[in-house]
N, C-alpha and C positions, 0 to 999 in steps of 0.2 A: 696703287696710286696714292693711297691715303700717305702709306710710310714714307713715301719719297715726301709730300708734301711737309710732311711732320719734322723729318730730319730738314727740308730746307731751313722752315721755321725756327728749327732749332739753332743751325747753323749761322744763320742770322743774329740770332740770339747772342751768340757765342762770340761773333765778332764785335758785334758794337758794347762787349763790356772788355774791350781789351784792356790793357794794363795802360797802356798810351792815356786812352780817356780816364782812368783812376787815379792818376797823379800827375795835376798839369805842369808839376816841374818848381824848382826852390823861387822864394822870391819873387810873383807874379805881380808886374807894376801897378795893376787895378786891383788888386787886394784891399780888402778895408780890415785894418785893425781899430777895434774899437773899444772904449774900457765904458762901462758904467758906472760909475761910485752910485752908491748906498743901495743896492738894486741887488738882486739873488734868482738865482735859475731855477723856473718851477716847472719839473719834469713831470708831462701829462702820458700814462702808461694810458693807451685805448685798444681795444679789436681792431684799430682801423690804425696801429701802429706807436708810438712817441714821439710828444710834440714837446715840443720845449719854447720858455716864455721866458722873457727877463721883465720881474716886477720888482717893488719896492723892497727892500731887505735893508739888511747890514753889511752887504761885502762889500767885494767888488768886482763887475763881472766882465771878463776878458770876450770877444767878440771876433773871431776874426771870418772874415765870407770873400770867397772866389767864385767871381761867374765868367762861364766862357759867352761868346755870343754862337761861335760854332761857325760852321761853313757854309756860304747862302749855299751852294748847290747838294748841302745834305740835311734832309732834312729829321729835327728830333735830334742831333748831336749835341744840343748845348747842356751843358753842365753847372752843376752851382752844390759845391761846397760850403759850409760851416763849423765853425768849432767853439764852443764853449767852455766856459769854465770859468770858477771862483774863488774868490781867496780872500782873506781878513781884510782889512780896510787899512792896516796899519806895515803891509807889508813893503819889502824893500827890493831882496833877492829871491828869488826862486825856484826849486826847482820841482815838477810834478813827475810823474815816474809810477809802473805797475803798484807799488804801494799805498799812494793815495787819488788815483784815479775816482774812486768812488766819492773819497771825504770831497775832494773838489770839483763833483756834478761835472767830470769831462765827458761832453761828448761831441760827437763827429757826423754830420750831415751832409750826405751826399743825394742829390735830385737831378737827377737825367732820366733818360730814356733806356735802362740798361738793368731792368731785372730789379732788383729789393734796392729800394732808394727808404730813405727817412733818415731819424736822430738811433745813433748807436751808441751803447758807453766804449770810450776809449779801453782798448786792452792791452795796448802796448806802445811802447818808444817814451820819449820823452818830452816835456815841457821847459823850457830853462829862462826864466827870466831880469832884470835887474830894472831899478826904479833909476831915471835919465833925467827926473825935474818933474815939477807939479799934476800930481795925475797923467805922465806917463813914464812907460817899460817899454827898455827894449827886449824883446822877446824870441826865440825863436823856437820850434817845433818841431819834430816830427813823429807821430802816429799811427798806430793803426787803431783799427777796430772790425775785428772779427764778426762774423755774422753766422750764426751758424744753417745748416741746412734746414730747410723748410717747405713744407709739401712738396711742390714738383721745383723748385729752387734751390739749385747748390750752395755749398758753404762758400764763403767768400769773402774776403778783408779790406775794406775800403784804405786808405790812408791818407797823410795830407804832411806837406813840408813845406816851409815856408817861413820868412824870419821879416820886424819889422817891427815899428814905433806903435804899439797903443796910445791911443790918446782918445777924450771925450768926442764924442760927434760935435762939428760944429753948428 
């Protein structure tokens, strides 16, 4: 009886991190793309996973976050993506890419209900940007970030697509 309970669990498990739910699809209209000037991404490594922060610096730190609200009759579905990342202050075009994921603090946050959520570094696809008028880019994305296996939790790739105006919060 245990086994069967185990595998339902599991099986449950298995469906609500579908692919479906791991990329809500390009261009989502409630997206926030947000730039920070003079601000820098300070990546907190803990036991309890990485947290990431935008305080005062010298760059400038790109922002973008997707949230579902999910379906009132299921409940625990909703999802909330983030992606960060930094660049000089004085930049114009851009492009980020497996090479300099690291230099430019990319990472990708995923928080649902769905097995290993937190801040991951980007390990692949790319970032493309261009400067459109006064503190902002238009931008667009697409990523992954790799996860690798961990105690009783499979390896797994989050990713995010998406394209759209940075600009300062108002």
């Amino acid at each position: 009886m245990k086994n069967i309970a185990f595998l339902l669990v599991i099986s449950i498990f298995l469906i609500s991190c579908s692919k479906s739910d791991d990329n809500p699809g390009n261009n989502p209209d409630d997206a926030n793309y947000i730039v920070y000037p003079n601000s820098s991404v300070v990546v907190n490594n803990t036991e309890n996973g990485t947290f990431i922060e935008v305080e005062s610096g010298n760059k400038l730190v790109f922002e973008y976050r997707y949230s579902t609200e999910g379906r009132p009759e299921i409940a625990d579905d909703e999802l909330t993506e983030v992606l960060y990342f930094e660049l000089e202050p004085n930049t114009e075009n851009f492009s980020i890419n497996e090479e300099n994921f690291e230099v430019t603090s990319t990472f990708l946050g995923k928080f649902c209900f769905c097995g290993r959520t937190g801040y991951f570094q980007v390990t692949s696809g790319e970032i493309n940007g261009e400067k459109i008028g006064d503190l902002q880019w238009k931008v667009s994305l697409d990523v992954d970030a790799f996860i690798a296996a961990e105690n009783d939790t499979p390896e797994m790739t989050f990713q995010a697509s998406a394209s759209g105006t940075f600009k300062p919060a108002n």
